[in-house]
Backbone as CSV, one residue per row, in Angstrom:
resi,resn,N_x,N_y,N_z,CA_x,CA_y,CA_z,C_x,C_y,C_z
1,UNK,0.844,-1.184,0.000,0.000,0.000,0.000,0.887,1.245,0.000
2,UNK,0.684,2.223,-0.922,1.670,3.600,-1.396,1.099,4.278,-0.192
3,UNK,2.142,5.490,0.095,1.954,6.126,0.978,1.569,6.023,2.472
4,UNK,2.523,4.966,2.523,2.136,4.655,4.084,0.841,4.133,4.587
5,UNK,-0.482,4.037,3.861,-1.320,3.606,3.837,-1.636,2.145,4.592
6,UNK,-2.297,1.726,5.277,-2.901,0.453,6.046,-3.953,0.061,4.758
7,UNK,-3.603,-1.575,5.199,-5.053,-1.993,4.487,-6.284,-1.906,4.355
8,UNK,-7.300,-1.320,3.972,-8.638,-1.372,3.807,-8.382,0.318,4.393
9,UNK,-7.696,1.224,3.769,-7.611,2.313,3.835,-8.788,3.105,2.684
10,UNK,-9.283,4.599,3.098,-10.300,4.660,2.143,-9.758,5.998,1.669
11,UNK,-10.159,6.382,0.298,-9.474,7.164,-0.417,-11.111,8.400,-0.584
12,UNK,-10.422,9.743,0.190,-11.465,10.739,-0.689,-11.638,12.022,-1.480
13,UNK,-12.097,11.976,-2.499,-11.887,12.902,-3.369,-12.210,14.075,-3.190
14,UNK,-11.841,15.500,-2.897,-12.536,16.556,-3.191,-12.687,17.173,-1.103
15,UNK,-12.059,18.014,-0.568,-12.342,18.414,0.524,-13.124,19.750,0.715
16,UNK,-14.130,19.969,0.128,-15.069,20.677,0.134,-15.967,20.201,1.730
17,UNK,-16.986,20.728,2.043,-17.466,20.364,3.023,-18.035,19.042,3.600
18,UNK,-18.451,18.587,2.244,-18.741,17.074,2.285,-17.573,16.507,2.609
19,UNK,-17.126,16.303,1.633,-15.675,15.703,1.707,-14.626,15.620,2.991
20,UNK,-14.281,16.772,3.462,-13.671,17.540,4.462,-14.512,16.487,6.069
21,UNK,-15.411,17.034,5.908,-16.691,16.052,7.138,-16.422,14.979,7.308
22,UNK,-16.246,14.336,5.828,-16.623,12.856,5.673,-14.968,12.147,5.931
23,UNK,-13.898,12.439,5.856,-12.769,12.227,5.666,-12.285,12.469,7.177
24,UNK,-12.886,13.508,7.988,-12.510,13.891,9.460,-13.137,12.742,10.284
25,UNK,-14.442,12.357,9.638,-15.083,11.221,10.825,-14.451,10.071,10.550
26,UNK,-14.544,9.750,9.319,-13.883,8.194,8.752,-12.385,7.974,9.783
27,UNK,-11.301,9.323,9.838,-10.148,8.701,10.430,-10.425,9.088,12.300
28,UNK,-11.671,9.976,12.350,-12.142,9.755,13.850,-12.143,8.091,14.153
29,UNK,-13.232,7.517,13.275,-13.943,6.151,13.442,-12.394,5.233,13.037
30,UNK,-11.042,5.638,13.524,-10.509,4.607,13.266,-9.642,4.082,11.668
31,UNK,-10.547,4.622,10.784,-10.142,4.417,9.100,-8.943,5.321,8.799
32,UNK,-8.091,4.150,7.962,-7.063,5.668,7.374,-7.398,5.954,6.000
33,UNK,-7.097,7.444,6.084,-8.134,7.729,4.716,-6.765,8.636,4.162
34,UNK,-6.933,8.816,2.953,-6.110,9.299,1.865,-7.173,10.152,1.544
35,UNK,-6.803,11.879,1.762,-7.869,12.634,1.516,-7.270,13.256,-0.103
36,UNK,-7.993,13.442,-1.039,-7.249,14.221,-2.302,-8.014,15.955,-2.723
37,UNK,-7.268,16.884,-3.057,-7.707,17.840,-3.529,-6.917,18.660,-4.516
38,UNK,-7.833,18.925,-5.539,-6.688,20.040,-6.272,-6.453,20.970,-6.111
39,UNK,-6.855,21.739,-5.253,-6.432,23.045,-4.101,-5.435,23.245,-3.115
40,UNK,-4.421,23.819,-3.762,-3.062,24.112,-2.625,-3.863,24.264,-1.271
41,UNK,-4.560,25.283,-1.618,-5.361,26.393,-0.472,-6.280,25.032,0.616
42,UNK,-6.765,23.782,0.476,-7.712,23.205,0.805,-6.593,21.908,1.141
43,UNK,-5.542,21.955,0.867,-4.664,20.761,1.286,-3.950,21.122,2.228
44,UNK,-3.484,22.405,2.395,-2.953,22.893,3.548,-3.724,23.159,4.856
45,UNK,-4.764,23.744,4.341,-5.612,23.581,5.033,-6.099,22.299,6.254
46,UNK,-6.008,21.406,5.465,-6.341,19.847,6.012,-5.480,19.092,6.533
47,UNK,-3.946,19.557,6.392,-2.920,18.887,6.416,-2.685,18.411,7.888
48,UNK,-3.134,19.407,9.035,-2.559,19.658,10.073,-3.924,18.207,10.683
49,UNK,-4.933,18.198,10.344,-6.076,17.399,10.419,-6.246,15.984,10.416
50,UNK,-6.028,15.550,9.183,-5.721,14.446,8.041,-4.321,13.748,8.292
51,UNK,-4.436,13.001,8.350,-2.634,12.052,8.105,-2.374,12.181,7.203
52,UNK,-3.274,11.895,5.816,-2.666,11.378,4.793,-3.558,13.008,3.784
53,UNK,-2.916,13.756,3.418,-3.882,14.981,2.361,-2.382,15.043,1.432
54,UNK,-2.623,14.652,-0.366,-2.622,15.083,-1.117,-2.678,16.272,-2.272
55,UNK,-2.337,16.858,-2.896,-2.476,17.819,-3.688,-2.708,16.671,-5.559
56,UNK,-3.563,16.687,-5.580,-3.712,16.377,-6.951,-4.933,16.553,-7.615
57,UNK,-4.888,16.283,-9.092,-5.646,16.287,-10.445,-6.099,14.679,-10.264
58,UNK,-7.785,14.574,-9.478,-8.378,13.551,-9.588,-8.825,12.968,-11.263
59,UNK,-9.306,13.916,-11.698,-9.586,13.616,-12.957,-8.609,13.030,-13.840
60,UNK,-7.331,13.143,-13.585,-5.850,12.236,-14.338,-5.811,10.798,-13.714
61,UNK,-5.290,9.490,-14.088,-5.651,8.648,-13.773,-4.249,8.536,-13.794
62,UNK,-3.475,8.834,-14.604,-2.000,8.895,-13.995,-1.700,9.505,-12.917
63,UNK,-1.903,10.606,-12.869,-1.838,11.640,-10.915,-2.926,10.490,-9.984
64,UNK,-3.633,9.699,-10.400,-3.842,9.378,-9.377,-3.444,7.178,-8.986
65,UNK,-2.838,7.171,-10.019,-2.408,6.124,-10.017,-0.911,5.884,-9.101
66,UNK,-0.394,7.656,-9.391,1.076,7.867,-8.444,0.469,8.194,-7.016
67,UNK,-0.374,8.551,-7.038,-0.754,8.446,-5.321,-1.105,7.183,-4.741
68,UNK,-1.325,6.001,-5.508,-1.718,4.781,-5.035,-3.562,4.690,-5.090
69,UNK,-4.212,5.327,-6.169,-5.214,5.485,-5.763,-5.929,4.005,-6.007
70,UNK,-5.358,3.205,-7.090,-5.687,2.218,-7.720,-5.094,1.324,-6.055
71,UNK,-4.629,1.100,-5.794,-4.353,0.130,-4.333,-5.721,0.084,-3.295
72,UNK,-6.623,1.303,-2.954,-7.579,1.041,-2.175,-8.677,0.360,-2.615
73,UNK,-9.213,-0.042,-1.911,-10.504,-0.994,-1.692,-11.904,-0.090,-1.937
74,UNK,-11.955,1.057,-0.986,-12.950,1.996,-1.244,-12.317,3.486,-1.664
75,UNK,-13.404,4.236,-2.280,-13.451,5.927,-2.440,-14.483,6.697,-2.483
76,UNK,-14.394,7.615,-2.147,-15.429,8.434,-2.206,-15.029,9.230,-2.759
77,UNK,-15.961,9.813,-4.036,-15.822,11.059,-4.162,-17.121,12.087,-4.049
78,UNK,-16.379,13.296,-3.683,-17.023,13.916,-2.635,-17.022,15.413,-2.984
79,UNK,-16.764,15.618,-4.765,-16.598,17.078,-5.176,-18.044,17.682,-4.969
80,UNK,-17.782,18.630,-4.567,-19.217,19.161,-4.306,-19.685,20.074,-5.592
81,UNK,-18.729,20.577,-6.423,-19.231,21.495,-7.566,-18.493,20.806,-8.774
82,UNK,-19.314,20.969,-10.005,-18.651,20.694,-11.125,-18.942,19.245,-11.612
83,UNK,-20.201,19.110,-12.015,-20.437,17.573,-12.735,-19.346,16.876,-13.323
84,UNK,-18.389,17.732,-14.248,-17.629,17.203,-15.046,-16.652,16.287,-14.485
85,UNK,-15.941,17.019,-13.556,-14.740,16.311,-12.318,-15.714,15.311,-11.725
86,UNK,-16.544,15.393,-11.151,-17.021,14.202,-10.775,-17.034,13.619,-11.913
87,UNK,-18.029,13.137,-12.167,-17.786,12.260,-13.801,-16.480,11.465,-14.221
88,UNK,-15.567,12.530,-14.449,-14.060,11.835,-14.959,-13.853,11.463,-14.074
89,UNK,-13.787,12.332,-12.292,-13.246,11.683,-11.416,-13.371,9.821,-11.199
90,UNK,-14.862,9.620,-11.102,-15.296,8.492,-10.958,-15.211,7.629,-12.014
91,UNK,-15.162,7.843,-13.304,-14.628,7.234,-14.413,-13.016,6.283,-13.667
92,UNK,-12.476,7.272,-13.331,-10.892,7.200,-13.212,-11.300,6.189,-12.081
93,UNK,-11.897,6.534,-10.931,-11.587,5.559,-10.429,-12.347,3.738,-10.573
94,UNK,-13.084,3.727,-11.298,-13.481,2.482,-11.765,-12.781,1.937,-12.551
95,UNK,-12.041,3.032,-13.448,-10.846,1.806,-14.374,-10.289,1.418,-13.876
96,UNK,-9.064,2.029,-12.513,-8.366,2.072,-12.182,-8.450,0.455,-10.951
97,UNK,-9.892,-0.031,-11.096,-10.613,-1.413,-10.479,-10.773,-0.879,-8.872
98,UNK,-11.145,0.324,-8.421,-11.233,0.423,-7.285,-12.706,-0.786,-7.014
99,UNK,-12.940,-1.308,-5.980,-13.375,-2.310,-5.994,-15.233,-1.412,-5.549
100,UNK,-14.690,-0.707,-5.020,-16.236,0.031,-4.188,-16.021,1.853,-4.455
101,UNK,-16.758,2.125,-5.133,-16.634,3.508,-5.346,-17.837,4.340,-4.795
102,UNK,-18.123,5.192,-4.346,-19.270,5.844,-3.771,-18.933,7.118,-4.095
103,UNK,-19.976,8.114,-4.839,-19.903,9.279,-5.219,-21.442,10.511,-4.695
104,UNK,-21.245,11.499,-4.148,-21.794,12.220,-4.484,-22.700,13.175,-5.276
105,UNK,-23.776,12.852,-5.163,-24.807,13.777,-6.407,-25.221,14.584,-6.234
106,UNK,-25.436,16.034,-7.540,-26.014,17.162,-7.237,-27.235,17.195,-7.424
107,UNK,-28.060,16.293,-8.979,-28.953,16.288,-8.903,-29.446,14.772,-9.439
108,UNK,-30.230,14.443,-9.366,-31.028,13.296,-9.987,-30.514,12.595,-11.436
109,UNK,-30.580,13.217,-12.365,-29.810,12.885,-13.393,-28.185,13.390,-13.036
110,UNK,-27.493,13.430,-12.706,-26.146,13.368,-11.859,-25.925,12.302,-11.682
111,UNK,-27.085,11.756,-10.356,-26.537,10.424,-10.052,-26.799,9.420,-10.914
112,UNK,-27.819,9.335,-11.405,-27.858,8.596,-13.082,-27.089,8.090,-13.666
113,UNK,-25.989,9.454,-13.782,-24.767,9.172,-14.958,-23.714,8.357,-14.221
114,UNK,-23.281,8.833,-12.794,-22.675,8.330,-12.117,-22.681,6.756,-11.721
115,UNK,-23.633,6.547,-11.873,-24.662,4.724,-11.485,-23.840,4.051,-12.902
116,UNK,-24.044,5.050,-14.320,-24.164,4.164,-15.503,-22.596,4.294,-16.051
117,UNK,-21.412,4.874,-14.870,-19.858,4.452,-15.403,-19.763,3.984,-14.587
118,UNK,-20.607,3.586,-13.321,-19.368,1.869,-12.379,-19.949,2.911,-10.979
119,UNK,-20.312,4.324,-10.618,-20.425,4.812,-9.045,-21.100,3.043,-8.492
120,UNK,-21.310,2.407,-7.736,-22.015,1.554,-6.868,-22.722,1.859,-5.950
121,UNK,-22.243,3.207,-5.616,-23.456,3.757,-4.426,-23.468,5.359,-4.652
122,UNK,-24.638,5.905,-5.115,-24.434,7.094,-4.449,-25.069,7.902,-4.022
123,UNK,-24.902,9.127,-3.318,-25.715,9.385,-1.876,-25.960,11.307,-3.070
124,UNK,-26.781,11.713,-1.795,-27.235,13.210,-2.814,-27.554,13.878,-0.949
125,UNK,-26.620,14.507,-0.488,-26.907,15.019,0.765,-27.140,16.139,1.033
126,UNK,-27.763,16.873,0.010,-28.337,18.049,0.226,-29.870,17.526,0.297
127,UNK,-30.415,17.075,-0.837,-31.110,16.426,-1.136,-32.492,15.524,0.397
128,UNK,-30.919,14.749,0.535,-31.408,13.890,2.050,-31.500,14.754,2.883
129,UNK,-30.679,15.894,3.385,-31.202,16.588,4.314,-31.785,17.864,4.693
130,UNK,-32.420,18.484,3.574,-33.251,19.097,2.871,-34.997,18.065,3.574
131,UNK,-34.819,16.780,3.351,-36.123,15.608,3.210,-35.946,15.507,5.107
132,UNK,-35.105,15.880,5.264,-34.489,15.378,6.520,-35.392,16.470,7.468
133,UNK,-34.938,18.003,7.285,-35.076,19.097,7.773,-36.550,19.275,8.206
134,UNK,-37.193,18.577,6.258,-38.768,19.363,6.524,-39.237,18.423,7.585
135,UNK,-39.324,16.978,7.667,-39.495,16.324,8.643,-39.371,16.727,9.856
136,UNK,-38.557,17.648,10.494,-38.477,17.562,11.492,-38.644,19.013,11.992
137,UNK,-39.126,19.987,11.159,-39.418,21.004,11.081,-41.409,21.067,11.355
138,UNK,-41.749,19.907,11.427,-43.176,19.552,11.519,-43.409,19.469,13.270
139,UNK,-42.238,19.441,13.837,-42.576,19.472,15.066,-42.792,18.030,15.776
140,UNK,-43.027,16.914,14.923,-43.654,15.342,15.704,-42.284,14.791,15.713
141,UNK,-41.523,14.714,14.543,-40.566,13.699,14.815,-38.862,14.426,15.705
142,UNK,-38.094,13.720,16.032,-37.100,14.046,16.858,-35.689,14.252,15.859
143,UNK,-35.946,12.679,15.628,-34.962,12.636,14.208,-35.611,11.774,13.502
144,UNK,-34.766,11.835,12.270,-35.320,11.227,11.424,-34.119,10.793,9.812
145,UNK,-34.271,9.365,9.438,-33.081,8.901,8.306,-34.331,7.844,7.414
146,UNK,-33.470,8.589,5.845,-34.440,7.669,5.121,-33.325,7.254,4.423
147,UNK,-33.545,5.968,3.720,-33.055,5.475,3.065,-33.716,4.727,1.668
148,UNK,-32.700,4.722,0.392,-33.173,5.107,-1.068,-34.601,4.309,-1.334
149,UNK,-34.682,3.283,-0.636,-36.248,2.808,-1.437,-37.313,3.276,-0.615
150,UNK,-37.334,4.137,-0.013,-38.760,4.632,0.385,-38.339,4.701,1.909
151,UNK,-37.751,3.518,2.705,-38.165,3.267,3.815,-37.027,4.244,4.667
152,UNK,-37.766,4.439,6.372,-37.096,5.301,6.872,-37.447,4.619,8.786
153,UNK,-36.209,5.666,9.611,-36.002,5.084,10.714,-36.528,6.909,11.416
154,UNK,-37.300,6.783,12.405,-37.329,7.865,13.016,-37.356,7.965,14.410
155,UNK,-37.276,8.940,15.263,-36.848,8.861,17.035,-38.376,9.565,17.080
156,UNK,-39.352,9.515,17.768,-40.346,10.181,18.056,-40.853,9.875,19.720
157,UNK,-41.085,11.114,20.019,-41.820,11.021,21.754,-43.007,10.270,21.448
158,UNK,-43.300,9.091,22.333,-44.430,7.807,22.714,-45.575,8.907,22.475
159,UNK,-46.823,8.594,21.458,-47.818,9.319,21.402,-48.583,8.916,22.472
160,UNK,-49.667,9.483,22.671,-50.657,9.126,23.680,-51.592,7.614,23.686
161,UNK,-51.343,7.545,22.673,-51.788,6.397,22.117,-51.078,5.004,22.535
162,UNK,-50.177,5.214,23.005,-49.099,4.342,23.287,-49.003,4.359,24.769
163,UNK,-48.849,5.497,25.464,-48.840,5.162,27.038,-49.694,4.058,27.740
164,UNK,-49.197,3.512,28.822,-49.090,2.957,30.317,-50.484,1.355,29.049
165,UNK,-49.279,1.349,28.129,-49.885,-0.179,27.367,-48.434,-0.698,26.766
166,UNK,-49.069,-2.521,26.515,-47.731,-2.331,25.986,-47.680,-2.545,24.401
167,UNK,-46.389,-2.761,23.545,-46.771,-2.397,22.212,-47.473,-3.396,21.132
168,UNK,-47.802,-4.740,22.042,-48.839,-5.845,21.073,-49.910,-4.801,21.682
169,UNK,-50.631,-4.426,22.786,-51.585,-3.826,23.191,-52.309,-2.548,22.186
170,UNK,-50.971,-1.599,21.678,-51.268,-0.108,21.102,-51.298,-0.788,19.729
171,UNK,-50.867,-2.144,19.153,-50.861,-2.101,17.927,-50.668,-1.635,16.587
172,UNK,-49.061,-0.761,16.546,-48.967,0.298,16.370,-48.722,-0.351,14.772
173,UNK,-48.398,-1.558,14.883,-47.906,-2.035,13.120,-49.245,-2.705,12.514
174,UNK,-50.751,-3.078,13.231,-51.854,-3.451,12.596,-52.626,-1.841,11.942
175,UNK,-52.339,-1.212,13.030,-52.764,0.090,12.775,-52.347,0.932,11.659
176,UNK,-50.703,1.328,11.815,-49.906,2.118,10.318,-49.174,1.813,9.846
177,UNK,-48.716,0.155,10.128,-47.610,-0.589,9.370,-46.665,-0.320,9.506
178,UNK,-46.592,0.360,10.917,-44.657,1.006,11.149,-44.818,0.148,12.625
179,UNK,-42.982,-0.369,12.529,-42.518,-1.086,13.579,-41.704,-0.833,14.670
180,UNK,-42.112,-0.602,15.911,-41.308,0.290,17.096,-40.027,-1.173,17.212
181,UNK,-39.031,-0.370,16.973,-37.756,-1.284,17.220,-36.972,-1.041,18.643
182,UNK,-37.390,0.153,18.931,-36.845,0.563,20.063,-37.081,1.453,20.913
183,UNK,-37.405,1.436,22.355,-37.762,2.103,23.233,-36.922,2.372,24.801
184,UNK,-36.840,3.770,25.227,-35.916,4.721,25.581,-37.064,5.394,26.841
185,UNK,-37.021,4.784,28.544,-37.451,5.607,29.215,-36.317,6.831,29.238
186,UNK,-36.819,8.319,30.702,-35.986,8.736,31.026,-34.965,8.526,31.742
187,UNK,-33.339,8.789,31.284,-32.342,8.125,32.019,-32.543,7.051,31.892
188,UNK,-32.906,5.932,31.198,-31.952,4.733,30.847,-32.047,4.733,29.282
189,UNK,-30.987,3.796,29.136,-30.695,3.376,27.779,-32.016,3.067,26.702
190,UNK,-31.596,2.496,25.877,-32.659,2.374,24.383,-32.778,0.596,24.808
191,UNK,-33.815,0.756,24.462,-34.105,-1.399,24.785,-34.782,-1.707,23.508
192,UNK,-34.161,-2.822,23.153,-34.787,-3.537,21.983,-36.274,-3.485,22.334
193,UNK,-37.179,-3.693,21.477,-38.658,-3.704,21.763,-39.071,-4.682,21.474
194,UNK,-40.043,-5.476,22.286,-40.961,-6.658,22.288,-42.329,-6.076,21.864
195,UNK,-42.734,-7.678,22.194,-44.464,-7.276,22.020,-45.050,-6.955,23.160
196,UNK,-44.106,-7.356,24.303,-44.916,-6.941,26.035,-44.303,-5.872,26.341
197,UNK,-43.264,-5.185,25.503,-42.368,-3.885,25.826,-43.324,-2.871,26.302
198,UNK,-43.426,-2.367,27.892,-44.323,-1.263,28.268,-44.081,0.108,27.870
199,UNK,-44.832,1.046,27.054,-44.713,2.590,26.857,-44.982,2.901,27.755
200,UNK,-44.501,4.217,27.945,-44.601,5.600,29.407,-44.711,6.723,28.796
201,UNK,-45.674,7.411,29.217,-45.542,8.703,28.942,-44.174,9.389,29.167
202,UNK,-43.229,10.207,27.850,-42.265,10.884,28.278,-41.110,9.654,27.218
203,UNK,-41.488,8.411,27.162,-40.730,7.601,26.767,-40.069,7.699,25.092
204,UNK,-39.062,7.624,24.760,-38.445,7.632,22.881,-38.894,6.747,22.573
205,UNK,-39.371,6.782,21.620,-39.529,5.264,20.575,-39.053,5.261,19.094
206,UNK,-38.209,4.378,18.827,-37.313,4.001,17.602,-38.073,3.091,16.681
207,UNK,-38.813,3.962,15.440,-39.935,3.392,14.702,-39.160,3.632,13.435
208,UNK,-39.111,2.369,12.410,-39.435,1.984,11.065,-40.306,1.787,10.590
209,UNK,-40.249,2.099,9.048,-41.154,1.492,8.155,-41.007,2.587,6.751
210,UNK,-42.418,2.368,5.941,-41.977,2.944,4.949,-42.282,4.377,4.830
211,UNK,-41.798,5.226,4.248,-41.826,7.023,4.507,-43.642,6.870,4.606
212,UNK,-44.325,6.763,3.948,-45.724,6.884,3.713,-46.482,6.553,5.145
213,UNK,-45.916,5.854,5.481,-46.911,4.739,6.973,-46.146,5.796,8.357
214,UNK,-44.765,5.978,8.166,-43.985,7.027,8.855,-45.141,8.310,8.802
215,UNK,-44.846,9.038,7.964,-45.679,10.199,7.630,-46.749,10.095,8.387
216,UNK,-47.635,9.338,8.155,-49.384,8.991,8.645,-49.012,8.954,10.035
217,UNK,-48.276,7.645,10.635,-48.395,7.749,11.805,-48.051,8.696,12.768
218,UNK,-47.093,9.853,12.067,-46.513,11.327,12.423,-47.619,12.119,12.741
219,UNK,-48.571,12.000,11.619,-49.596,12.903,11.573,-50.478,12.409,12.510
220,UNK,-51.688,11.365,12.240,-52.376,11.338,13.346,-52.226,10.812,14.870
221,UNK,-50.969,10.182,15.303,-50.990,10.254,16.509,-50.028,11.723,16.974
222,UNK,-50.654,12.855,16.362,-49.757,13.626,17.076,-50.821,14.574,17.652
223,UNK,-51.767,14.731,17.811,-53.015,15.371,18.590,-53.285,14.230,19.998
């Protein structure tokens, strides 16, 4: 592995804010990451941060073949402006056989194009948390994560509907087809949820299902 690099090291393109975020938690969580940018100004920047920050032309597959880019397992790229660099970027790195590539999208047809040269995953996080915001800008839910086929995970305070019963009792998945996975008095931890699992007024509950059944059950148990 070039550059001092560990195995199953992850490579990311572009330190813009995404990028920058995503590259600071990854070597928080342990990962060594190979951050890349073509900005003197944005590598120096990062340098003091980052173990591993680069100065290069992602879009060259030679500049990035001398950084070892072709050796990692995963990448992200993570340019936040400029379809084109993304594009080549991610081109480059699928020839180059990165095995798992994950890219960034600006818009819908973006990620499209990205899907149809080799991206394998890719995420649109303005997008998601934009979907994220209005959700929780409604006042019912706490938090809230969706994921690409519809379905989503949300934190919501125990409706009334739910108190001093337990959750075969409130029937909350015959009722809106969403499934409490997890429940959170005050001061203690999150507990897996049963069917005899007792609600309390005041209590979190960790509900799945699909955005639609989410939504509904947002709405009417919130009076």
């Amino acid at each position: 592995m070039a550059r001092g690099l560990h195995e199953g090291a992850v490579l990311v393109v572009g330190l813009g804010r995404f990028g920058s975020a995503l590259a600071e938690d990854l070597q928080r969580l342990g990962h060594d990451v190979l951050a890349v940018d073509r900005s003197f100004d944005l590598v120096q920047e990062w340098s003091d941060q980052l173990t591993h920050v680069t100065q290069a032309d992602a879009t060259s597959a030679t500049a990035m073949r001398q950084i070892g880019a072709h050796e990692v397992d995963v990448a992200v790229v993570a340019i936040g402006t400029g379809i084109e660099a993304s594009l080549l970027s991610t081109g480059v790195l699928v020839d180059l056989g990165v095995r798992e590539v994950w890219a960034k999208a600006i818009t819908t047809a973006h990620g499209r194009l990205l899907e149809r040269i080799g991206a394998g995953h890719v995420v649109y996080p303005e997008r998601d948390t934009g979907r994220r915001v209005a959700h929780l800008l409604n006042g019912r839910l706490i938090d809230y994560i969706e994921f690409d086929d519809g379905y989503a995970i949300v934190k919501v305070r125990a409706p009334r509907a739910t108190w001093d019963k337990t959750l075969a009792e409130s029937a909350l998945r015959t009722r809106y087809g969403v499934t409490v996975v997890g429940v959170k008095s005050p001061g203690e931890a999150f507990n897996h949820a049963l069917p005899d699992t007792g609600v309390r007024e005041g209590d979190l509950l960790i509900v799945s299902g699909a955005r639609s059944a989410i939504e509904r059950f947002a709405v009417e148990t919130s009076t």
